[in-house]
Every structure is written in structure tokens, then in C-alpha cells.
N, C-alpha and C positions, 0 to 999 in steps of 0.2 A: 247484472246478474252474476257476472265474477264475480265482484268485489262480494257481494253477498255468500258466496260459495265460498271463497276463501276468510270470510271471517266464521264463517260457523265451525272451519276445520280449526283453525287458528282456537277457537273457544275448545271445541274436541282433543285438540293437543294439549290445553293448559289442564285442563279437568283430570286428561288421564296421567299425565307427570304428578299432579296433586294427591291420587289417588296411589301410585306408586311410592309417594315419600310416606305418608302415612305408613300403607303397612311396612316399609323399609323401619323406620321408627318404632314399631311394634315389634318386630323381632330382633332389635337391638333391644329392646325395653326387656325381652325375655329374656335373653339369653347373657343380659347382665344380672338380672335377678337371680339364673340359677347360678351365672358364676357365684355370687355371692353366697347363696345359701351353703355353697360348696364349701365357703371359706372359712364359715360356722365352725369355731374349736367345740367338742365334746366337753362337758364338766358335767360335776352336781355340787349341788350346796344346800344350804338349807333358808328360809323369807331368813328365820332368825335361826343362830346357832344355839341362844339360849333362852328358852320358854318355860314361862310359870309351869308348875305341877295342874294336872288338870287340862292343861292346853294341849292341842292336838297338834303335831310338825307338821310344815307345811318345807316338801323335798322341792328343789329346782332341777330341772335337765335343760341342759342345754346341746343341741346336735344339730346337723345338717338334715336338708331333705332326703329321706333315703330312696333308695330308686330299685325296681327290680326289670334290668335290663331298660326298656324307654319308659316304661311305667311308674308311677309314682308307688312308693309302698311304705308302710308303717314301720316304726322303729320301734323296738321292742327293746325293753327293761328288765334286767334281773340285781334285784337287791337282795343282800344280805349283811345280819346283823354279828358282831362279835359276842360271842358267850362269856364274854365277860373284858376288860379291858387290861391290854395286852396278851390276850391267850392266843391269839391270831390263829385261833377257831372260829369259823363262821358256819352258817344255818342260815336258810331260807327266812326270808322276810316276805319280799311282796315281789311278784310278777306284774308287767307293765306293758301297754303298748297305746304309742300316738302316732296320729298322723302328722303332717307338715313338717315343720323344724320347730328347734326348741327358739326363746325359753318355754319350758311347758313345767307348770307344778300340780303337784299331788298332795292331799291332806291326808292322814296317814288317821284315821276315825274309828279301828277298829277294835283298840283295845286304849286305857287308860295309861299312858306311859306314866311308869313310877318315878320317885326324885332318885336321879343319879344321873351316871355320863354313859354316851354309848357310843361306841363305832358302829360306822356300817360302809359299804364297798356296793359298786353298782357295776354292770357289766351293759354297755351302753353300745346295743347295734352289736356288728363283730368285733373281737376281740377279748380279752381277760377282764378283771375285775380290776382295772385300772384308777378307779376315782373314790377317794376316800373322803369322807367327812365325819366329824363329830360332832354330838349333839349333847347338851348340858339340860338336865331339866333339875329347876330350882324350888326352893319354898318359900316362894314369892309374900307371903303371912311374914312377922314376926317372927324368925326364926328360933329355935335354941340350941344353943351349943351341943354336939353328940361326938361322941368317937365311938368303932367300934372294928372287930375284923373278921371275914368268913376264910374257912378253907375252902380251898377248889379243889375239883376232880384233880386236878395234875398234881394235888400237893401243896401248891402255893399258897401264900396268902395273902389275901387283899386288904388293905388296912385302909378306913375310911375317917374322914374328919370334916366336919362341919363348922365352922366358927359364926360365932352368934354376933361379932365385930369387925371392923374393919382395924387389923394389925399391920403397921410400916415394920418393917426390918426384926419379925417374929423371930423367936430361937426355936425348933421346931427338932427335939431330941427322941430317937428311937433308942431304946435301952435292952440289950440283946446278951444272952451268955457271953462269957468270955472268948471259951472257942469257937464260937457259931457265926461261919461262914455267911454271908447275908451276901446276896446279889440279883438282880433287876434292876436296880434303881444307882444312881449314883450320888453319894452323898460330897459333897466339895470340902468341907469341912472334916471330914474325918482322917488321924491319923495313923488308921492302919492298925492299930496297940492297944485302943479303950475296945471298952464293950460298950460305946455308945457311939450311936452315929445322927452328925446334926446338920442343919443346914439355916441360912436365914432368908427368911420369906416376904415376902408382901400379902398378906393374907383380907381377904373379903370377904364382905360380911356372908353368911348365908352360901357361898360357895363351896364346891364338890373339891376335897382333896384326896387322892388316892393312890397309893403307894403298893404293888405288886411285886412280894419278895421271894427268894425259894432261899430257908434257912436249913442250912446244911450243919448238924452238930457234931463236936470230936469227941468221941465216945470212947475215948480213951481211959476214962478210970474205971472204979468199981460198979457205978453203979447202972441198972438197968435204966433209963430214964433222963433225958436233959430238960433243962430249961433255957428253948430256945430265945424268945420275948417274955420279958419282963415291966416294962413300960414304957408309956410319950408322953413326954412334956412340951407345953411350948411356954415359951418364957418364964420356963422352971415350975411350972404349975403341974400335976400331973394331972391328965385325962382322962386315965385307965377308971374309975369308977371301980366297978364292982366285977370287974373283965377278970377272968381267970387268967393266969400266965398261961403263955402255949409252950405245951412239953411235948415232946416227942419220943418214942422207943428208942431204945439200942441196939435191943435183939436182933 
């Protein structure tokens, strides 16, 4: 009758130590999980940086679990876009919020992204607008060659080029008044003297190129009116088409 009493205890002690390792195991199992998630760096990116016309972005976030005090809580998104490239003005794009941790992506399906290049900045959970990325939308078709330039609200002007080829070691000429001050962009090639400024490229096919200037003119002689651009060439071809030069007042 001992020996029977002391083997049942004996099975009762093994059972409840086995039952102590388990959940010991489970709350190691957790609380490496949440170190982990802790260890999640924040980013955004984009599946692809550069997507046919037509095609809708598909953004990346990547973040830790967020927590409010012992409770789990949602991480919230605020995106915005660049009103145009390098104006480092930005506007409201899209508002966001996930559960768990990232990666987490978003299709962006709400309106037809036109061809061209965009910034956008994401402010991810607390702090600033820290994560920047750029997206390129192409004419994935048969392209044709285009150039052309818009003013912007500031003044500026954005100068766009499309090559319809794949060019190695392009000569790639902006031709600008004499006096006329040109800066945004840095041209390697230029010495300071011409009224043209050039650079040499590697150029593809159907790719977005864009050049953001502020031309400032010396209006120093008689007349009311400069001629700030005048034309682009790339490997001495002109592009300008049927583009009016950009003049500017004096007055």
C-alpha cells in the first residue's frame, strides 16, 4: 500500500513540473515575440518604384506593434504628396491605420496616376514626416520621344524630357540667355561663361527626365523683356519643336 501511495505521488510530481515547463515556454515564447516586434525599424517603400501608366501603387509600411499602455493599438498613417518635384510643398494624400506590425501594403485605387515622377513623405505612428520615397510612372506602350516645360506657382520652371531610346553617354544642352542666372540643378560640365549648360547622360528609353530651374535675368540694358531659355539639345539635336522661348519682364 506505500509503495502504491508513493508511486502515485511520484507520477503527481512529474505531471505537475511538466505542466510548469510548458507554460515557462509560453511566456518565453511571448515575450520574445514582442521583443521582437519592438525591434521592427519603421520604413515605407513602394512593391515597385516604377509602374506602367494605368497601374495602381501598391505603398509598403513597415512598423512595430504599437501599444497603448498594456493594450495593443493601431498604428496610424499620414501620407502626403509633393506638388510637384522638388518644391518641398506637400498636401494631403491618404490617411491610414493597421493593426499588428508591418510589413503592411496599401493599393492606392483611387484616382488614375498620370505618367510622370512623384514624391511622397509618410508620417508613421509618432513623430515627423520622416520616410520619403519616389515613384516613377512610365509609358510602358511604344513610347515617343517628347520634351516640354511648365511654370509653377513659385516661378520656376519644370523642364520634362522623354527619350523614345536607349542613349549611353548622351550630350544633353540647355541653352539659356547670356545673363541669365540658372540654379536648382547642377550642371558638371559647365564653365561658368557660355549661355549653355550641359551634362552627359545615360539615357532610357521611355524614361522621366526632369530638370527644376529658377532663371533669374540681368536686365540691365534697354529693353523691357529677356530671353531667359532659348533651347535643348541632346546630342546636338534640338527638341524644342514648336516650344516658344521663355521671356520674362523687366519691369
Amino acid at each position: 500500500m506505500k509503495k502504491m501511495i508513493y508511486l502515485f505521488l511520484l507520477i503527481l510530481g512529474v505531471t505537475g513540473c511538466s505542466v510548469e515547463s510548458i507554460d515557462s515556454t509560453e511566456n518565453l515564447l511571448t515575450a520574445d515575440a514582442k521583443f521582437k516586434a519592438q525591434e521592427v525599424d519603421k520604413s515605407l517603400s513602394f512593391l515597385e518604384a516604377e509602374i506602367c501608366a494605368g497601374e495602381a501603387p501598391v505603398f509598403v509600411f513597415n512598423f512595430p506593434q504599437n501599444q497603448n499602455g498594456p493594450h495593443l493599438a493601431n498604428t496610424d498613417i499620414k501620407i502626403q504628396i509633393e506638388t510637384y518635384p522638388g518644391s518641398d510643398e506637400w498636401l494631403a494624400f491618404k490617411d491610414l491605420s493597421f493593426s499588428g506590425t508591418g510589413p503592411q501594403e496599401y493599393m492606392y485605387e483611387d484616382d488614375v496616376v498620370e505618367i510622370g515622377s512623384y514624391s511622397f513623405r509618410a508620417k508613421i505612428s509618432a513623430g515627423g514626416f520622416d520616410y520619403k520615397v519616389t515613384l516613377d510612372v512610365v509609358d510602358c506602350s511604344n513610347c515617343k520621344e517628347s520634351f516640354n516645360y511648365v511654370v509653377n506657382p513659385d516661378d520656376t520652371y519644370t523642364f520634362t524630357y522623354i527619350p523614345e531610346e536607349d542613349m549611353a553617354g548622351a550630350e544633353v544642352v540647355f541653352t539659356f540667355a547670356q545673363s541669365v542666372v540658372a540654379t536648382g540643378y547642377d550642371w558638371p560640365n559647365w564653365n561658368g561663361k557660355s549661355s549653355t549648360r550641359s551634362e552627359i547622360m545615360d539615357l532610357d528609353a521611355c524614361e522621366i527626365y526632369t530638370w527644376t530651374l529658377t532663371l533669374t535675368p540681368d536686365c540691365s540694358g534697354n529693353s523691357n523683356e529677356s530671353n531667359v531659355w532659348t533651347d535643348f539639345k541632346v546630342n546636338d539635336i534640338s527638341k524644342k519643336g514648336d516650344l516658344a522661348n521663355i521671356v520674362t519682364n523687366c519691369n
